[in-house]
PyMOL Python script that loads the backbone (N, CA, C, O; Angstrom):
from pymol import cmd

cmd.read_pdbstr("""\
ATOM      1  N   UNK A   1     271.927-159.892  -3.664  1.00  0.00           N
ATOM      2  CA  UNK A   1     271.471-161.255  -3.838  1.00  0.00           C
ATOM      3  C   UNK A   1     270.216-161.267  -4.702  1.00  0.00           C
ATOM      4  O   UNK A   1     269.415-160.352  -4.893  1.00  0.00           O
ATOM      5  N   UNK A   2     270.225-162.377  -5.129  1.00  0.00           N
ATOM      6  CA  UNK A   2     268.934-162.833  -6.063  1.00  0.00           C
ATOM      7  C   UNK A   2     267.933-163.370  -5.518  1.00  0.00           C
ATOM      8  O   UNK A   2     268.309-163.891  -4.468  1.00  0.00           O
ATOM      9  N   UNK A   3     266.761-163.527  -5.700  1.00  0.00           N
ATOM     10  CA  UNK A   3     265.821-164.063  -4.396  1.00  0.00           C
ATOM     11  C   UNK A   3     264.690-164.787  -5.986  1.00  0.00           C
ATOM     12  O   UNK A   3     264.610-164.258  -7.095  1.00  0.00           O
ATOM     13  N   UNK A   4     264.040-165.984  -5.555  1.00  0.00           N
ATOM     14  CA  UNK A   4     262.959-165.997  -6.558  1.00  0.00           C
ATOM     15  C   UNK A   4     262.151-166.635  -5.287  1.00  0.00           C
ATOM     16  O   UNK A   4     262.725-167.038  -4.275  1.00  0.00           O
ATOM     17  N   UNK A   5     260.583-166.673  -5.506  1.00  0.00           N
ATOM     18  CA  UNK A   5     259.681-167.750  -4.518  1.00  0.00           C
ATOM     19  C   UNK A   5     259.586-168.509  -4.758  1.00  0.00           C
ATOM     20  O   UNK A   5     259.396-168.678  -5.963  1.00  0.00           O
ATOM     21  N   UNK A   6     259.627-169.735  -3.834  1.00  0.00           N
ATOM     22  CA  UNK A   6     259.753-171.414  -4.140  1.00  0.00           C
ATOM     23  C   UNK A   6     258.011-171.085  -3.959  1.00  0.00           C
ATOM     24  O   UNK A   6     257.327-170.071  -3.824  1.00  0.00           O
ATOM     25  N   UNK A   7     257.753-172.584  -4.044  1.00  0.00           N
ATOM     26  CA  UNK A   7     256.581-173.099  -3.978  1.00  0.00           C
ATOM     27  C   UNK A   7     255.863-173.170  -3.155  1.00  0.00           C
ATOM     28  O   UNK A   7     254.723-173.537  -3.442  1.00  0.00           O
ATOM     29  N   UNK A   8     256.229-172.818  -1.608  1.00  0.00           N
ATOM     30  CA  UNK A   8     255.882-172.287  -0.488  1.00  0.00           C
ATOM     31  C   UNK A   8     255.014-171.059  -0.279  1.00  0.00           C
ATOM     32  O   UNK A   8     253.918-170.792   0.214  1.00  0.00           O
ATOM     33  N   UNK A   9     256.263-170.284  -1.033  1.00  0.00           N
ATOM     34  CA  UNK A   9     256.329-168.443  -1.744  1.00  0.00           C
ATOM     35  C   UNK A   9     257.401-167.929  -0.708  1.00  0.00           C
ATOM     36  O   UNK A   9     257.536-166.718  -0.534  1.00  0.00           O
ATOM     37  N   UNK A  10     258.356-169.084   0.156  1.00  0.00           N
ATOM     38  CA  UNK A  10     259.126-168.429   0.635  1.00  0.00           C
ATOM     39  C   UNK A  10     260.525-168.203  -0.255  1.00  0.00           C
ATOM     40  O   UNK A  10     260.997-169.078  -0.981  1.00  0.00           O
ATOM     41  N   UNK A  11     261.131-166.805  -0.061  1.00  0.00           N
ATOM     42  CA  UNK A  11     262.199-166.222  -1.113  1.00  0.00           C
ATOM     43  C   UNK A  11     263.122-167.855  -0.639  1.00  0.00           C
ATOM     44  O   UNK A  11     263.003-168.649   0.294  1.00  0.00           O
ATOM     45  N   UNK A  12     263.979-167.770  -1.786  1.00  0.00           N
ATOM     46  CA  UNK A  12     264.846-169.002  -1.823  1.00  0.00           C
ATOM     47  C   UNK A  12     266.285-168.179  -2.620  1.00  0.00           C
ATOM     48  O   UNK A  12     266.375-167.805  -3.789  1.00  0.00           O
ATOM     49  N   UNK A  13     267.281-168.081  -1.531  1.00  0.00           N
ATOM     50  CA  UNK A  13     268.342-167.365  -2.373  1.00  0.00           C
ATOM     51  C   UNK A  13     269.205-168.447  -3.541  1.00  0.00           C
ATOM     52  O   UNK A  13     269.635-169.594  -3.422  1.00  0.00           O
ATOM     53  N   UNK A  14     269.207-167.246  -4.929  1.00  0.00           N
ATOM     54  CA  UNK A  14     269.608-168.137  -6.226  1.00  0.00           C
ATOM     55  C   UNK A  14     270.653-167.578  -6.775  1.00  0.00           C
ATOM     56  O   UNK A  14     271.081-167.953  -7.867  1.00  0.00           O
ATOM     57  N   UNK A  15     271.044-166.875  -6.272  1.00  0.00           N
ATOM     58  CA  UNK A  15     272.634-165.723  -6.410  1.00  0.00           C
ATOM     59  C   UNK A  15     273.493-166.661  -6.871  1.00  0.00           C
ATOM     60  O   UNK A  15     273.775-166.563  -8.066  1.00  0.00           O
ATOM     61  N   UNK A  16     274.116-167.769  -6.100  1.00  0.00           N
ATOM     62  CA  UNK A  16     275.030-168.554  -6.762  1.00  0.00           C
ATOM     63  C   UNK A  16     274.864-169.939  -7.768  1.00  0.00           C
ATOM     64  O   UNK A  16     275.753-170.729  -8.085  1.00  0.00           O
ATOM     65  N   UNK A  17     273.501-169.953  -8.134  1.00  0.00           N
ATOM     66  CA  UNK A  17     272.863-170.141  -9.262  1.00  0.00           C
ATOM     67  C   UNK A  17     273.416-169.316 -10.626  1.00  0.00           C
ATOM     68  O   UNK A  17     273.547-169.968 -11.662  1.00  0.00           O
ATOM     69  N   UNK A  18     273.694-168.077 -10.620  1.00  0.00           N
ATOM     70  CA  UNK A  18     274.385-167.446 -11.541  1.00  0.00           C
ATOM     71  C   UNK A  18     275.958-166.980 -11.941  1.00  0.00           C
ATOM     72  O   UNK A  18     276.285-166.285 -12.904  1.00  0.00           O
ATOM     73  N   UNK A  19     276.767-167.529 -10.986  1.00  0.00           N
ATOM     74  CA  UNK A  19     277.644-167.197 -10.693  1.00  0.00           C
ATOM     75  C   UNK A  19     278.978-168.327 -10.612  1.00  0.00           C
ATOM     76  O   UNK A  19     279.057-169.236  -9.786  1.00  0.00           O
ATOM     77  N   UNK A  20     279.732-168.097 -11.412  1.00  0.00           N
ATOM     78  CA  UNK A  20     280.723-169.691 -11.362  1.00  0.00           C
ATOM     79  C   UNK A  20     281.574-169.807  -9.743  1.00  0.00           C
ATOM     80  O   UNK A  20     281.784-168.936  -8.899  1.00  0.00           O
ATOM     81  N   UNK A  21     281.860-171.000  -9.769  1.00  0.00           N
ATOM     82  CA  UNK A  21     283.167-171.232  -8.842  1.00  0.00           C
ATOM     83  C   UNK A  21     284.001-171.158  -9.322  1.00  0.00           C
ATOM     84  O   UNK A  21     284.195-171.580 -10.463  1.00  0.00           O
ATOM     85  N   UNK A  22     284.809-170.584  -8.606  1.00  0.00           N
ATOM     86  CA  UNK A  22     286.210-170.021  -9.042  1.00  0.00           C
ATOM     87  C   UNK A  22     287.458-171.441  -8.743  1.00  0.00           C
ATOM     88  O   UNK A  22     288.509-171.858  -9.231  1.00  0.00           O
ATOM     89  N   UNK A  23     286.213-171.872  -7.287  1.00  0.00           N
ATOM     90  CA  UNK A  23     287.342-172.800  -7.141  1.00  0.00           C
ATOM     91  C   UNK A  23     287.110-174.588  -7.666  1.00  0.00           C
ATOM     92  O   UNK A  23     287.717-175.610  -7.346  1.00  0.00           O
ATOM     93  N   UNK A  24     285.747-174.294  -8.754  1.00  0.00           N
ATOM     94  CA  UNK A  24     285.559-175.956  -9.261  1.00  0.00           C
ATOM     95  C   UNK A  24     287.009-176.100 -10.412  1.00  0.00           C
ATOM     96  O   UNK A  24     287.542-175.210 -11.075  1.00  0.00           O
ATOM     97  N   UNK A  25     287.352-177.596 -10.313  1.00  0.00           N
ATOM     98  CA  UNK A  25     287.929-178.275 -11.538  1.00  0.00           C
ATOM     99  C   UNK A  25     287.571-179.380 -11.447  1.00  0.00           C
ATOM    100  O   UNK A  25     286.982-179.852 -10.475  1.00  0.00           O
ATOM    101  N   UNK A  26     287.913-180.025 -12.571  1.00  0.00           N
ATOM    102  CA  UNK A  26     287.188-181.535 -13.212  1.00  0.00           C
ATOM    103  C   UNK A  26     288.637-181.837 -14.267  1.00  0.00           C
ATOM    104  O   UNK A  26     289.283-181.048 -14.956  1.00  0.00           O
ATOM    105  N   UNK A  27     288.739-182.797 -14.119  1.00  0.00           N
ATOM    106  CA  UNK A  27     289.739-183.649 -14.688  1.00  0.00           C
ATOM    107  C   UNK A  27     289.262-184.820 -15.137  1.00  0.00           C
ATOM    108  O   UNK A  27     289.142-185.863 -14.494  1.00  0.00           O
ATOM    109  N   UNK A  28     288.857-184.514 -16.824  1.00  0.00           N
ATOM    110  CA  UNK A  28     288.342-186.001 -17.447  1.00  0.00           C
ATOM    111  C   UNK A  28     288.814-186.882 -17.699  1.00  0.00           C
ATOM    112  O   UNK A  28     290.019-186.681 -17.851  1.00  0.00           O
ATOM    113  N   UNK A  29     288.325-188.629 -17.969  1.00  0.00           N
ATOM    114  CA  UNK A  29     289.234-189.602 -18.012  1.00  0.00           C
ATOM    115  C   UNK A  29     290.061-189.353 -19.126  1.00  0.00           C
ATOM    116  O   UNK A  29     290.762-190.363 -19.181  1.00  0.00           O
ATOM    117  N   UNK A  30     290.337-188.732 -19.889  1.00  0.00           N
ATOM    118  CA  UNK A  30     291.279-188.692 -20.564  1.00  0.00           C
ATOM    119  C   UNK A  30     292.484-187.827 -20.063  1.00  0.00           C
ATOM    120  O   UNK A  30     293.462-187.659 -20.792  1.00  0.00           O
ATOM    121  N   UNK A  31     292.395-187.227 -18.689  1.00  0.00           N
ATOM    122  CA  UNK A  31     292.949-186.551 -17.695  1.00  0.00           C
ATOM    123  C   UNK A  31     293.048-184.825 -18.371  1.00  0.00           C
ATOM    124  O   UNK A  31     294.021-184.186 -17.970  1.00  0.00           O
ATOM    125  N   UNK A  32     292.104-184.116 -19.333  1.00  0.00           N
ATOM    126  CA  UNK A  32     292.081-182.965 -19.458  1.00  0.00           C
ATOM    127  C   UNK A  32     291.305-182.301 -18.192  1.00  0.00           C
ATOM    128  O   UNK A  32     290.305-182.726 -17.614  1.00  0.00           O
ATOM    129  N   UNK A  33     292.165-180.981 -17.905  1.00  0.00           N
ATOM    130  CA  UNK A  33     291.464-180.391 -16.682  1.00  0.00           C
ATOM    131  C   UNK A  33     290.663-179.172 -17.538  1.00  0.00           C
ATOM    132  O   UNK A  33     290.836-178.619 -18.625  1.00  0.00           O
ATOM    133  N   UNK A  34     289.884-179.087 -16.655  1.00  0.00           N
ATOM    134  CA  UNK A  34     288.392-178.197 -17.120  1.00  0.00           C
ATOM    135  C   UNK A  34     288.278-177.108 -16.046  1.00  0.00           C
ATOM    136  O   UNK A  34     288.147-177.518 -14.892  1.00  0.00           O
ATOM    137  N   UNK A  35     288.313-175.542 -16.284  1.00  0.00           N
ATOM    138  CA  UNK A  35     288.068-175.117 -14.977  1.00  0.00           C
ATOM    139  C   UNK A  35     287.451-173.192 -15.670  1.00  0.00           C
ATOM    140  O   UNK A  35     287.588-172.590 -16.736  1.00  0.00           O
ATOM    141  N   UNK A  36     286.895-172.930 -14.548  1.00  0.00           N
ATOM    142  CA  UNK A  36     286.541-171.573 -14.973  1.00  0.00           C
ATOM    143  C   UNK A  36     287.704-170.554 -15.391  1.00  0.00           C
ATOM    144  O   UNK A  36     288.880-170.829 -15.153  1.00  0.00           O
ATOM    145  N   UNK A  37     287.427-169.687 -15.855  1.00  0.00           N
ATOM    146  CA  UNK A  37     288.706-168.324 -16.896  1.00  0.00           C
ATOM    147  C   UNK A  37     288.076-167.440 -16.838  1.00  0.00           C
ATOM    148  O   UNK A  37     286.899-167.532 -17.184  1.00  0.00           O
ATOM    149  N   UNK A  38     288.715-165.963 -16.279  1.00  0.00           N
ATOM    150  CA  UNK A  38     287.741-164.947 -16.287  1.00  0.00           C
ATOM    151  C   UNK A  38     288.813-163.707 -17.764  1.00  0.00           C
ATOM    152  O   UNK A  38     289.820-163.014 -17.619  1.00  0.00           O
ATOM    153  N   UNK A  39     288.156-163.904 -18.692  1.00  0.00           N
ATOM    154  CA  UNK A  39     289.031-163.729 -20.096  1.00  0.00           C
ATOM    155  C   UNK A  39     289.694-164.461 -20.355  1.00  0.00           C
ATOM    156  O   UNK A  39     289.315-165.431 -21.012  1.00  0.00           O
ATOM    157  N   UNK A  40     291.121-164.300 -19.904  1.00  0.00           N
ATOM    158  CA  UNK A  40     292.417-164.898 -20.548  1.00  0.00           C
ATOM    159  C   UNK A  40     292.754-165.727 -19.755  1.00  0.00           C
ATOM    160  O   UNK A  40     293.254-166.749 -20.227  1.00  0.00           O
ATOM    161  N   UNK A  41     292.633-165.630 -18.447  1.00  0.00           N
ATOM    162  CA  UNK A  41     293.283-166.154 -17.128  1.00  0.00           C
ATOM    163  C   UNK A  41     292.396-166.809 -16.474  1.00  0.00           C
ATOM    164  O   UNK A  41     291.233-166.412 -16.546  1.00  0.00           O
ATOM    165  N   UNK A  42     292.656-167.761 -15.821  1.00  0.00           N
ATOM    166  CA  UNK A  42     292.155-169.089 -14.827  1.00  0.00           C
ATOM    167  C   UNK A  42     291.739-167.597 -14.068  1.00  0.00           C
ATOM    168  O   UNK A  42     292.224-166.466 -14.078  1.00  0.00           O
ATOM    169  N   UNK A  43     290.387-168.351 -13.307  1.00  0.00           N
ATOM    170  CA  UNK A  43     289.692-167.459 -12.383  1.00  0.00           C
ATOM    171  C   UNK A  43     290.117-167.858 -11.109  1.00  0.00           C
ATOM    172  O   UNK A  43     290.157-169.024 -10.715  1.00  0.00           O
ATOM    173  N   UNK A  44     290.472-166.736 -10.400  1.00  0.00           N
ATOM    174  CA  UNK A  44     290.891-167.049  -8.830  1.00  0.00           C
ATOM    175  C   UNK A  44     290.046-166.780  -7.968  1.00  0.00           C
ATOM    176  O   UNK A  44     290.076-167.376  -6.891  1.00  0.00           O
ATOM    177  N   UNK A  45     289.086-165.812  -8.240  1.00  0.00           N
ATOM    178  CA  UNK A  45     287.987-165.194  -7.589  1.00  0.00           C
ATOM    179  C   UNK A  45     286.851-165.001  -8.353  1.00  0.00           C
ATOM    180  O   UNK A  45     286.752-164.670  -9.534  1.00  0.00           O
ATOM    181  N   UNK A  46     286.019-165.249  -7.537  1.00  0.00           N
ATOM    182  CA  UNK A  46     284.620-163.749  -8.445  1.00  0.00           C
ATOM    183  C   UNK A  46     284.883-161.995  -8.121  1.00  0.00           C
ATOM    184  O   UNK A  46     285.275-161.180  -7.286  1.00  0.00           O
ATOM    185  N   UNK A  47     284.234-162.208  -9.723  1.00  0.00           N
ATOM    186  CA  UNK A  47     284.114-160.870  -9.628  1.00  0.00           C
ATOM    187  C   UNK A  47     282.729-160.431 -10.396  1.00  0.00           C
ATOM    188  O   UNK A  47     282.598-160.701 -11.589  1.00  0.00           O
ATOM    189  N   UNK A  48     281.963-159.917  -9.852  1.00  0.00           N
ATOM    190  CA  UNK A  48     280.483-159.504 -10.722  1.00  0.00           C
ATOM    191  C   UNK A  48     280.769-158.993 -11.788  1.00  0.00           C
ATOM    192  O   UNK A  48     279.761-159.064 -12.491  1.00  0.00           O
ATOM    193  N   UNK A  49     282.039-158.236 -12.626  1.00  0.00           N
ATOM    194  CA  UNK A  49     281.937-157.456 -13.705  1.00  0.00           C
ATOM    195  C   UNK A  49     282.578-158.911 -14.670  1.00  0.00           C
ATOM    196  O   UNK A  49     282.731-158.773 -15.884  1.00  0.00           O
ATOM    197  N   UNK A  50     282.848-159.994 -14.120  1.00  0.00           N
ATOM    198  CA  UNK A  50     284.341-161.325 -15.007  1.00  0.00           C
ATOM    199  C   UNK A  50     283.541-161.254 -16.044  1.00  0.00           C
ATOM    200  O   UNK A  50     282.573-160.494 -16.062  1.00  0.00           O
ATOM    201  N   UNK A  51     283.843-161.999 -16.970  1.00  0.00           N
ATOM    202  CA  UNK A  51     283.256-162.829 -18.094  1.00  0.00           C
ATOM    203  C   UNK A  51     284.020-164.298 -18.693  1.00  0.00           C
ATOM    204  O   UNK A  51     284.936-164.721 -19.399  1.00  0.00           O
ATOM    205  N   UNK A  52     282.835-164.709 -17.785  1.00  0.00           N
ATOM    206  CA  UNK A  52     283.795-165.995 -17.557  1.00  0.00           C
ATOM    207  C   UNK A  52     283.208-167.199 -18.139  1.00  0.00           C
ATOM    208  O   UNK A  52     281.993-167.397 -18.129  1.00  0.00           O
ATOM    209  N   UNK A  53     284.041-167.991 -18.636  1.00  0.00           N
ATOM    210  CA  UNK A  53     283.170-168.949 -19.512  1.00  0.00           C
ATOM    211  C   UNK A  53     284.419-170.123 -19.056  1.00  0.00           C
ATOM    212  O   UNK A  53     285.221-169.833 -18.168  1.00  0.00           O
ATOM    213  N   UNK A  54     284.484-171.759 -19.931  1.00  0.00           N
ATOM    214  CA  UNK A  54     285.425-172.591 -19.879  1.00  0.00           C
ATOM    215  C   UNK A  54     285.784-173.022 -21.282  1.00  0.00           C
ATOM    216  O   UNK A  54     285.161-173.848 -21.950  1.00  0.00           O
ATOM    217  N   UNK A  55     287.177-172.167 -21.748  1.00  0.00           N
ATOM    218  CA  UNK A  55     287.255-172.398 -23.089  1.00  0.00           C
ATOM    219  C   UNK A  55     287.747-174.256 -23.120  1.00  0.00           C
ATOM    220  O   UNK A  55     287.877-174.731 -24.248  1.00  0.00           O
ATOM    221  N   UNK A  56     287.957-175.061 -22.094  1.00  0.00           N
ATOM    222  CA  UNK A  56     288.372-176.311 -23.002  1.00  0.00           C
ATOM    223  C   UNK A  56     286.860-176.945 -23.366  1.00  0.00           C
ATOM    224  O   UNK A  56     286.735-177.861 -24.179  1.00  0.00           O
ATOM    225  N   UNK A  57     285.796-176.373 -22.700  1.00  0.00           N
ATOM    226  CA  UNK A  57     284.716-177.494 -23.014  1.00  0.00           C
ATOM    227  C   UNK A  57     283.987-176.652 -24.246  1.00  0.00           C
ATOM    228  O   UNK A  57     284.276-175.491 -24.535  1.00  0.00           O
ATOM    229  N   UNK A  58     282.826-177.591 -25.022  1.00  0.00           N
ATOM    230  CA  UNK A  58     282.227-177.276 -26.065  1.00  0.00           C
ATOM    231  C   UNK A  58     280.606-177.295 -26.045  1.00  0.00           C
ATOM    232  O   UNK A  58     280.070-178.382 -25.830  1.00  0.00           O
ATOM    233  N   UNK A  59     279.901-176.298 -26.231  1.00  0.00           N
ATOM    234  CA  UNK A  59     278.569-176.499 -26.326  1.00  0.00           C
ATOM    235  C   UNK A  59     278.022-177.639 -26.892  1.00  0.00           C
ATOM    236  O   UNK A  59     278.764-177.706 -27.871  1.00  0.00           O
ATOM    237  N   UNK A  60     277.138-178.759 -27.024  1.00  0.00           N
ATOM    238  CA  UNK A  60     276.119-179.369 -27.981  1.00  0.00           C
ATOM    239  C   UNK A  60     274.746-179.470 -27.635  1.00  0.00           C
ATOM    240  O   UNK A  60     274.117-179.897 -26.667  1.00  0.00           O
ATOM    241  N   UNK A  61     274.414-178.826 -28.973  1.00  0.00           N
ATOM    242  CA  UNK A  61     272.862-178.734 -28.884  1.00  0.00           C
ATOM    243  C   UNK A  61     272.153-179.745 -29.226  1.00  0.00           C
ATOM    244  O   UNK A  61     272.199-180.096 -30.406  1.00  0.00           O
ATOM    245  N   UNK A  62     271.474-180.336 -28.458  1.00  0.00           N
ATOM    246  CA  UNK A  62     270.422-182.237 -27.912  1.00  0.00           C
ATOM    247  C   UNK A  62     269.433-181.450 -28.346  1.00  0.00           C
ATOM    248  O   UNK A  62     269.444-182.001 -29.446  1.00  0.00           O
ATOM    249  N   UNK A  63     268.551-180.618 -28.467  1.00  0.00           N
ATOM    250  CA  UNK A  63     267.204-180.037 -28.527  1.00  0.00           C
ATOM    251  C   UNK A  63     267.096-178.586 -28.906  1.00  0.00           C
ATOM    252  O   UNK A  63     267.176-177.809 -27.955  1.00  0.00           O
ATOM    253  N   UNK A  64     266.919-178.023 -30.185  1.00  0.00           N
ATOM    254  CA  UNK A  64     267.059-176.894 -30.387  1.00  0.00           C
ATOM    255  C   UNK A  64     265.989-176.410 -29.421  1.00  0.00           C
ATOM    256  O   UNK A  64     265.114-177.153 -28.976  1.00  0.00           O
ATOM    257  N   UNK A  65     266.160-174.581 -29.000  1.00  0.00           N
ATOM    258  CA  UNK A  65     265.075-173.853 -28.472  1.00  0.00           C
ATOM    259  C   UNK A  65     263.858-173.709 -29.161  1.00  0.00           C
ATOM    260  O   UNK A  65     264.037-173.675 -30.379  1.00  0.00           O
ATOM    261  N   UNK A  66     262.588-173.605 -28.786  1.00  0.00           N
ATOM    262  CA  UNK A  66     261.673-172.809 -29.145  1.00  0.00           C
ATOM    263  C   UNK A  66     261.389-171.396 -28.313  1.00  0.00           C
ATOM    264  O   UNK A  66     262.107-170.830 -27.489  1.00  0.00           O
ATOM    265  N   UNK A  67     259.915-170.988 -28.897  1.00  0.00           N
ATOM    266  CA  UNK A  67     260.009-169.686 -28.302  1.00  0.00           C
ATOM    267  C   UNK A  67     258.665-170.246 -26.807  1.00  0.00           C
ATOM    268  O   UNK A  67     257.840-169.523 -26.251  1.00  0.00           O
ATOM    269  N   UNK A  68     258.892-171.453 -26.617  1.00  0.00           N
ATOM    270  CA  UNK A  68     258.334-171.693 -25.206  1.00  0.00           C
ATOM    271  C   UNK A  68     259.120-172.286 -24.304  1.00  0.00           C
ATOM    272  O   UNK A  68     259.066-172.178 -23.079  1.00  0.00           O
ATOM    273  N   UNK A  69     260.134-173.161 -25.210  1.00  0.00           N
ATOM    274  CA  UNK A  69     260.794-173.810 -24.456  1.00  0.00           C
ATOM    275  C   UNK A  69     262.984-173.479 -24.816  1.00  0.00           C
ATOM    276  O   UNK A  69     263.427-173.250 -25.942  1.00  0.00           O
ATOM    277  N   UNK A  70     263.792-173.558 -23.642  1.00  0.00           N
ATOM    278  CA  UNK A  70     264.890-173.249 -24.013  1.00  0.00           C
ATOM    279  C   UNK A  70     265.373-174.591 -24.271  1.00  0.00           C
ATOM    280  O   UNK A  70     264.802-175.642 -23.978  1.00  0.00           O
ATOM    281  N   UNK A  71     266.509-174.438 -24.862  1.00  0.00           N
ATOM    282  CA  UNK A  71     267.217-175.123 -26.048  1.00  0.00           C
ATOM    283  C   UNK A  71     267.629-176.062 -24.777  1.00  0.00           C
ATOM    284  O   UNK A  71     267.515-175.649 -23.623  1.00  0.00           O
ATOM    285  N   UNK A  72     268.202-177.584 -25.149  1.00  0.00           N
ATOM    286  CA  UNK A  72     268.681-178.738 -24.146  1.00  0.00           C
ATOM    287  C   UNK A  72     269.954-178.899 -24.225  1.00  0.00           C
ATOM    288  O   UNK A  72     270.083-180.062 -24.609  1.00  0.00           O
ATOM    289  N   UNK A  73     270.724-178.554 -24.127  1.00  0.00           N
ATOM    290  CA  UNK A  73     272.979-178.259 -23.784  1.00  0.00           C
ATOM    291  C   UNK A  73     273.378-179.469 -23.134  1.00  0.00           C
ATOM    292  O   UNK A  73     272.825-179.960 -22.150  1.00  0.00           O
ATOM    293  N   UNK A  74     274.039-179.769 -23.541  1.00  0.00           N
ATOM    294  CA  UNK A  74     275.326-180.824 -22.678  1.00  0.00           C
ATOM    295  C   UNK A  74     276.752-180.190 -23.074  1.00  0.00           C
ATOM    296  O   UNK A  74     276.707-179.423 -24.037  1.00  0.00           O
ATOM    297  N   UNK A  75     277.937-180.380 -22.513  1.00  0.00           N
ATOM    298  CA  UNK A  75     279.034-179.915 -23.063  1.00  0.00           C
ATOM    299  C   UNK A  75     280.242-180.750 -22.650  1.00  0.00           C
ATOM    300  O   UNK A  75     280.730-180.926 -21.534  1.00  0.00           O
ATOM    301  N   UNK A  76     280.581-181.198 -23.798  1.00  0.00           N
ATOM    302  CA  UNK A  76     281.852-182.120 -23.937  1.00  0.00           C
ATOM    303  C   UNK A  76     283.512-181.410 -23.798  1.00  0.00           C
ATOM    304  O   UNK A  76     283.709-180.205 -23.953  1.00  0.00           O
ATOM    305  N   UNK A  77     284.073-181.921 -23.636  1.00  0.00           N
ATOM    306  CA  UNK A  77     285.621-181.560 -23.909  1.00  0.00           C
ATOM    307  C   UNK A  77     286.336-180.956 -25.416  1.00  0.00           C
ATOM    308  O   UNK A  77     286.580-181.840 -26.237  1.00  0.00           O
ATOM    309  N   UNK A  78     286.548-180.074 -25.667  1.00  0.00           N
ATOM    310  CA  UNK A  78     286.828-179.554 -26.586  1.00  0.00           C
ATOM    311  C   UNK A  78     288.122-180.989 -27.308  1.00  0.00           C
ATOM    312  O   UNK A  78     287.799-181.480 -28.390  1.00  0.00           O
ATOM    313  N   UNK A  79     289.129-181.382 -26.795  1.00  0.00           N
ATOM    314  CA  UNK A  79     290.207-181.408 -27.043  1.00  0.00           C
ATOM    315  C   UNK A  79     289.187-183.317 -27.629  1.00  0.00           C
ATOM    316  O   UNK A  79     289.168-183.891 -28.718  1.00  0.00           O
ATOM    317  N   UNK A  80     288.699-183.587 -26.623  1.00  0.00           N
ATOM    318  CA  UNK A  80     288.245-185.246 -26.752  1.00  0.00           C
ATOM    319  C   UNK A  80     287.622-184.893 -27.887  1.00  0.00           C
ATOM    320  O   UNK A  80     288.022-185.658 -28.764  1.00  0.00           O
ATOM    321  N   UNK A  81     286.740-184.019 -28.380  1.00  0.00           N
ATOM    322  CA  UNK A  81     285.975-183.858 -29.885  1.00  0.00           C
ATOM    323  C   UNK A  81     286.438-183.629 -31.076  1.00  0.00           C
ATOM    324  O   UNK A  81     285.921-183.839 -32.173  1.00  0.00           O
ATOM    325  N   UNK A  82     287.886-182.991 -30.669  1.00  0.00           N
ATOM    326  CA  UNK A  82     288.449-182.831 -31.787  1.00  0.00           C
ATOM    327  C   UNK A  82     289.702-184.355 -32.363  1.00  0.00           C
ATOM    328  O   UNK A  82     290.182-184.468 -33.491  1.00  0.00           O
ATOM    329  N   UNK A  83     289.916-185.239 -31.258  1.00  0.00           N
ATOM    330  CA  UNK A  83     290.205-185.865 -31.880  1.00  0.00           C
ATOM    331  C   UNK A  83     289.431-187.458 -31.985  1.00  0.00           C
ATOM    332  O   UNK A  83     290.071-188.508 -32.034  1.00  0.00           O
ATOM    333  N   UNK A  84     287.992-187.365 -32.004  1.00  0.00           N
ATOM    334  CA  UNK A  84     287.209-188.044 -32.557  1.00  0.00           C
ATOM    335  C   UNK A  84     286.718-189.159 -31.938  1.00  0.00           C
ATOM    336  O   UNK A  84     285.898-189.874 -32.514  1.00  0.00           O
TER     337      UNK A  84
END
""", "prot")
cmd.dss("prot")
cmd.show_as("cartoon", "prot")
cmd.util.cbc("prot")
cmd.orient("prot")
């Protein structure tokens, strides 16, 4: 597990802070489903070694990074962006 100190300074576990659900989906009004993939394949589980990302959605960058501050992300539907 991951531990950081809250503001207290008591540890506050953040483990699944880093770590997807295997079992979230989202179905946008345009009824595309959105869900985690660990490579090729829909994720059924975790696994600490996956690499898992959601190929239908798309990064956009609202606020590029600096070197004090990180960059501001939202991420849209791949399929809704491409057809305009």
């Amino acid at each position: 597990m991951q531990y950081i100190r809250g503001f207290d300074g008591e540890p506050i576990d953040v483990t699944c802070l880093h770590r997807p659900d295997p079992a979230w989906r989202y179905v946008d009004a345009r009824g595309h489903e959105h869900r985690w993939y660990d490579g090729d394949r829909p994720a059924l589980t975790y696994r600490p070694s996956g690499q898992y990302h959601v190929p239908t959605l798309t990064q956009i960058v609202d606020v590029e990074g600096t070197d004090e501050y990180p960059a501001v992300v939202h991420y849209e539907c791949t399929a809704c962006l491409d057809r305009g």
